[in-house]
N, C-alpha and C positions, 0 to 999 in steps of 0.2 A: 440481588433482587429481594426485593420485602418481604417478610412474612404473608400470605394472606392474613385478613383480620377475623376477630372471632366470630365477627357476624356482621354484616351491614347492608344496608338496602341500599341499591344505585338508581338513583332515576334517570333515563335515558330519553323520556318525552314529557312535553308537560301536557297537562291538565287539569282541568279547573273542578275538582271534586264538590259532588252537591249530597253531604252525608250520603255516602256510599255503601251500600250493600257487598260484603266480601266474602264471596264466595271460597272454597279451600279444596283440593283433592289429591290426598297423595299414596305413595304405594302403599297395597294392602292386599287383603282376601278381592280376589278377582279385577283387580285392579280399577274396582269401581268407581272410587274418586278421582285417579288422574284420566279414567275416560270418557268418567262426565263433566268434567270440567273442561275438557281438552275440546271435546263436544260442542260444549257452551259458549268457550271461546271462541272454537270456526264459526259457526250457526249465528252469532248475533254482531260476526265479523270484528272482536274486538280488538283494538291493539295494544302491543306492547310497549308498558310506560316503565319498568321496572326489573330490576334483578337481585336476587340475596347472592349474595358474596360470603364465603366463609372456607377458613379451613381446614372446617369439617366435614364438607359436601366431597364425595370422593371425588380421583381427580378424572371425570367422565368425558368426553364432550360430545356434545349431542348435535346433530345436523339433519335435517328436514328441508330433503330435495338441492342438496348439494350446500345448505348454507350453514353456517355454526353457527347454536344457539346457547345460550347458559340455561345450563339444566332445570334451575329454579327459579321462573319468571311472573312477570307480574302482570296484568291486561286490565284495563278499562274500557268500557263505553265509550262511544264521543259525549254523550251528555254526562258524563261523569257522575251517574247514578248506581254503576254497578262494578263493582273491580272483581278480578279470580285472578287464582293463582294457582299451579301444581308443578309437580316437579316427576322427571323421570326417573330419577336417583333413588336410593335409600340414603337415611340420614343414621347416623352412629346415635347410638346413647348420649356419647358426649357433647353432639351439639345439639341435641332436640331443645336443650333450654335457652341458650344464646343465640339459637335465630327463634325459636317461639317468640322471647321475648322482644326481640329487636324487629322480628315483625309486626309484632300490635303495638310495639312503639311508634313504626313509621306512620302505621292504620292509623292508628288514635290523632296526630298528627293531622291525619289529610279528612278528618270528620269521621273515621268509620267508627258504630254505633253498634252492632251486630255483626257478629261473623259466624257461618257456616260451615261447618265441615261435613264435607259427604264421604261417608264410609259403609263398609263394606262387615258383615257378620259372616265369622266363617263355616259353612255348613262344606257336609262329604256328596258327592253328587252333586245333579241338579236337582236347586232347590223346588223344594212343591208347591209351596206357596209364598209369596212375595210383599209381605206387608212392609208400609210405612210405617216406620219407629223413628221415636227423636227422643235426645238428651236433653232437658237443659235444666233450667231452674224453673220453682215451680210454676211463677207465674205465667212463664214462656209456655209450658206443658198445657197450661189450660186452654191457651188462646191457638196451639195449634191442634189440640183435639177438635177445636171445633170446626177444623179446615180440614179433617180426615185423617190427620198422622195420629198413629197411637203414639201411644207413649210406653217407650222399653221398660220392662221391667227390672232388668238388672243385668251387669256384663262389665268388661272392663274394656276401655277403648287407650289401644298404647302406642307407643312414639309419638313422631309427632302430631300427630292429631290427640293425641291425649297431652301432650305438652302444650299447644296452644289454647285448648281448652280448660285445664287448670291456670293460666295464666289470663285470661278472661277472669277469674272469679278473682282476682285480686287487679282487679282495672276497670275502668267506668266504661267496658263494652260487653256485651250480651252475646254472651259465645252459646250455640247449638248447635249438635250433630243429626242428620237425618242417618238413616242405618236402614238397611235389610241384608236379608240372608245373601249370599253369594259362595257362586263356584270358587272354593280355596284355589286352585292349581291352572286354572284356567284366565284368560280374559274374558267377563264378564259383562258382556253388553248389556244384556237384557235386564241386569242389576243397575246397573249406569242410566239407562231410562228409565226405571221404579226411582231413583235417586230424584231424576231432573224432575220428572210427575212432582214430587214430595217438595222438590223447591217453586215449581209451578202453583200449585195447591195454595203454598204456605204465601207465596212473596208476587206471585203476579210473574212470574221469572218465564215465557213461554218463546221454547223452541220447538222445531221440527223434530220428534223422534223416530220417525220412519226408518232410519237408518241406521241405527242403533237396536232397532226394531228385527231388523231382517238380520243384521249381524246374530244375534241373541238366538234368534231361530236355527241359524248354522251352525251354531256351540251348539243347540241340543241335537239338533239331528246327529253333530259327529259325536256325542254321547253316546244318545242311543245306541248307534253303529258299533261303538265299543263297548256297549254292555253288549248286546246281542253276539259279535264275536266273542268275547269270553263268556258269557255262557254256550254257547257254541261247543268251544273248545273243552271246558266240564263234561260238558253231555258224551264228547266223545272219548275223553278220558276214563267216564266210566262205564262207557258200553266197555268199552278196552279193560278193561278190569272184571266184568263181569264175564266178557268172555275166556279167559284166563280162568276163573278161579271159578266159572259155573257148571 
């Protein structure tokens, strides 16, 4: 049987792309990206035209409601205005640059102009406050201050979303990251909706986030519940000490 290959994109439906907006989200802090885009994709019901192939994708397989999927897919719009993509997987070192690149090769290909990656800043706790941040170049930075995202001050954004992002500035596409804070250890709804807000804002991009919404609410409630248990259990480890040695 063959090697898998280094990297390749398969398409599996067609569609007539009209410079397409491409969306990105993959593991990270609070798994922000592959849940807003996973999001994006149910909500504007898009479907599957694509898959990355490579044999650097661990050997995973992934199945949603009994059917196999390939872990790292590709979805369009029916008007073929808006493509995403994410993946469930982590990707090694070794392949973040030969599927970066064979990605925005296929993109570049089918018209895409701009590509987004939604990620995730890692903070401890839940975070306090939840601002829009974006990367990109300067030009990009201006024109979306004026749509409400600040613009980050500095940080490093790695794998592959920092792979396909440096490989945008050597290609005639316009690569930027939206970003806010997120729960490291946790799934991260309520960062996944600040996420889509920030692509809504900037691109016209509007889904329902209700549900993403109420998810967000039930990570912090079971927060709290576990700060308040452990401080709890302090409190009575040092009565227990005090009384002992008072």
């Amino acid at each position: 049987m063959p090697e898998p290959p280094e990297a390749e994109v398969v398409e599996t439906r067609r569609v007539e792309p009209r410079q397409p907006l491409l969306v990105l989200g993959f593991i990270g802090p609070g798994l922000v990206g592959s849940i807003a885009v996973s999001h994006l994709v149910r909500e504007l019901k898009m479907e599957e035209i694509a898959y990355v192939r490579s044999k650097h994708l661990p050997p995973v397989a992934v199945f949603l409601e009994g059917r196999l999927h390939h872990p790292f897919r590709i979805y369009s719009t029916q008007d073929g205005r808006l493509f995403a993509s994410f993946t469930e997987v982590p990707i090694p070192p070794e392949g973040l640059y030969p599927i970066a690149s064979r990605l925005l090769e296929w993109a570049e290909g089918k018209g895409v102009r701009e590509v987004v990656v939604l990620e995730g800043l890692p903070v401890e706790g839940l975070p306090v406050e939840r601002p829009k941040l974006c990367v990109a170049e300067e030009e990009r930075c201006r024109a979306l201050e004026g749509k409400g995202v600040k613009v980050a001050s500095q940080g490093i954004i790695a794998g592959i979303a920092g792979a396909i992002l440096n490989e945008c500035l050597v290609r005639k596409i316009v690569g930027t990251a939206f970003l806010t804070p997120a729960v490291l250890f946790l799934p991260d709804a309520e960062g996944a909706a600040v996420l889509l807000e920030a692509l809504r804002d900037a691109f016209g991009v509007e889904v329902d986030l209700t549900p993403l919404r109420e998810q967000g609410k039930e990570i912090a409630k079971r927060l709290e519940e576990m700060a308040n248990a452990y401080r709890s259990l302090r409190a009575r480890e040092r009565t227990g000490l005090e009384s002992i040695y008072g």
